[in-house]
C-alpha positions, 0 to 999 in steps of 0.5 A, a space after each residue: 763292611 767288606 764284601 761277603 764271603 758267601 751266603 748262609 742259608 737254612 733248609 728247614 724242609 730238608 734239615 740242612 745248612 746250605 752255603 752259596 757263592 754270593 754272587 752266582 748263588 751257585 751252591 758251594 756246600 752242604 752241612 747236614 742238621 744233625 738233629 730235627 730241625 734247622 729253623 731260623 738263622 742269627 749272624 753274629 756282627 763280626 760275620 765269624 760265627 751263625 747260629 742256627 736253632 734246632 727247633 724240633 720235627 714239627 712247626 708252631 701248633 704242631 711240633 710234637 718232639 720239640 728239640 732243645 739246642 743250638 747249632 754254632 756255625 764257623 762261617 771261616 770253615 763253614 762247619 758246626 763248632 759245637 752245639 748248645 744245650 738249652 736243657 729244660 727250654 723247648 723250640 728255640 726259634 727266632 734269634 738275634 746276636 748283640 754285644 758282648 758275646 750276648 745270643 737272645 733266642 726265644 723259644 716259644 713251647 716254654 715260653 722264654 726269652 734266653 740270653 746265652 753267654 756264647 764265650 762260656 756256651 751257656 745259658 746265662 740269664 732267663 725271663 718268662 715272656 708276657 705273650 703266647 708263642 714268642 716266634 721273632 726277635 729284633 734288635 734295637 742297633 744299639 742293643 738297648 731294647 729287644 722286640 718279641 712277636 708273639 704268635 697269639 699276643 700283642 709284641 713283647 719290648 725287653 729292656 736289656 738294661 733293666 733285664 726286664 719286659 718293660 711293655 707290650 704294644 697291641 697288635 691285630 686281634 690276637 685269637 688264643 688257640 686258633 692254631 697260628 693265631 692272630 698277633 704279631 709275626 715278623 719284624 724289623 727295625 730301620 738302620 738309625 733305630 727309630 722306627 720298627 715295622 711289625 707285620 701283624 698276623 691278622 690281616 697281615 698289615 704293617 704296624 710302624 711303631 716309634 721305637 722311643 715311645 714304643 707306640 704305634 704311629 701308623 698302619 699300612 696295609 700290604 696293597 692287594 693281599 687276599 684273605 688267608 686261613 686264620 688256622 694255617 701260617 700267615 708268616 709275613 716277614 719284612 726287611 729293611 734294606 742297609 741304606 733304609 731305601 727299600 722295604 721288602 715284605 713276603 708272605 707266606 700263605 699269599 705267594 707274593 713279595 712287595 717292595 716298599 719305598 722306604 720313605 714312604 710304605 704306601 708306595 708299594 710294588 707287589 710282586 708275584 712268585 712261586 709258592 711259599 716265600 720266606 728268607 729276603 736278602 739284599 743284594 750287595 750292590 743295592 739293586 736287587 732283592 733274593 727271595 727265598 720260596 720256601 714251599 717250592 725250592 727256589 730263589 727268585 731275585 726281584 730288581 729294587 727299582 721296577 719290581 721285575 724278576 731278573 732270575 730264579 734258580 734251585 733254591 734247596 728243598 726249602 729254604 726259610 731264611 739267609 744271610 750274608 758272611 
């Protein structure tokens, strides 16, 4: 893959897109939300277009003007193209690019995973989800299965073959209407598509689940995370980086990152920063880790190898997630 262009970063707290040099993290421009309100971020395979769902002027539980539509970014001229309208499905939230111009989103007010045809620019198929409030999506590298957290359910698994939701995998203790409640939150899957690691919301430990079975094979708790409110976010979100050396996990209610041995999720650094982090993005060079403090406007970047801060610097008004182009 060549070197990145730039970084895409979404501002949920302010409602902008914001642009960075890849390197100096320098910010090189800023697009407005043109309505409430940028969530969450997919990046199609071939880095030319991003896609940002405009969710509504709340959070989950507490989101009472949902919005309905996506923004399609061109990373090229770093504008919005167009935007999508989802018509009668509110709160589009976690989303993933796949083949074949496919763009999964979930939104979790209706309760539906779409898949929308982005050539036509289009809703094409829909499938009710078997869980309350799907938030996250991830995908296996073969674009065979899809995996949803749901917010107060065990974690969905959709068989894109058989355009169905093929089983559920238990996760935490989900509580129905505890405000964020306790199922399964973020989500992510190694490089050679065999294993996905699911951060439960709950405790906020890690679920290893074989992919090929679709079961749990282990449970790794996060060393030193501290008891956290059942009724306020617990987002907890974890990243493989590209060569699958090192898994990183933030959490959001906790203030703390860990780095994780990628061979091994019990050796764990935590790491302390400002409040709120959320987005994680890898550093090209395979060294460093950037990590996102939604809750305090700053990006903070953490050495792999000893877990040390090398650096923060402005991070917009509140920054949830970020990627590379």
């Amino acid at each position: 893959m060549d070197s990145a262009r730039g970084i895409i970063a979404v501002d949920k707290v302010a409602n902008k897109i914001r642009f960075y040099d890849p390197l100096s993290l320098e910010e090189t421009k800023v697009l407005d939300g043109p309505e409430p309100c940028v969530h969450e971020l997919a990046v199609a395979k071939d880095r030319r277009s991003a896609y940002v769902p405009l969710y509504g002027d709340g959070i989950y539980g507490n989101n009472n003007n949902p919005n309905n539509k996506v923004l399609v970014i061109d990373l090229a001229r770093e504008e919005i193209a167009r935007i999508i309208d989802l018509g009668e499905y509110l709160a589009p939230h976690g989303m993933v690019a796949t083949a074949n111009a496919s763009l999964w989103v979930v939104c979790d007010i209706s309760g539906v995973l779409l898949r929308i045809d982005l050539g036509a620019g289009r809703i094409a198929e829909a499938f009710a989800c078997p869980g309350k409030g799907p938030h996250l999506l991830a995908a296996l590298p073969d674009g065979s299965k899809l995996y949803v957290s749901n917010k107060e359910a065990d974690l969905g698994v959709f068989d894109v073959g058989r355009g169905t939701f093929s089983a559920t995998i238990p996760i935490g203790n989900p509580e129905i209407g505890s405000g964020n409640g306790s199922g399964s939150e973020g989500l992510a899957v190694t490089s050679d598509g065999a294993r996905l690691v699911v951060v439960d919301n709950d405790k906020n430990a890690l679920h290893v689940i074989d992919t090929e079975s679709d079961r749990e094979i282990d449970r790794v708790p996060l060393c030193g995370h501290p008891p956290t409110n059942p009724r306020r976010s617990r987002m907890a979100k974890p990243l493989f980086s590209a060569d699958g050396r090192h898994l990183v996990v933030t959490s959001y209610a906790t203030g703390l990152a860990w780095v994780l041995d990628g061979a091994d999720y019990r050796r764990q650094t935590m790491v302390p920063l400002a409040k709120g982090p959320m987005g994680a993005l890898f550093a090209e060079d395979g060294r460093s880790v950037i990590v996102s403090s939604h809750d305090s406007g700053v990006l903070t970047r953490i050495e792999l190898a000893t877990g040390e801060i090398l650096g923060a610097c402005d991070g917009g008004s509140g920054i949830e997630v970020l990627a590379y182009f």
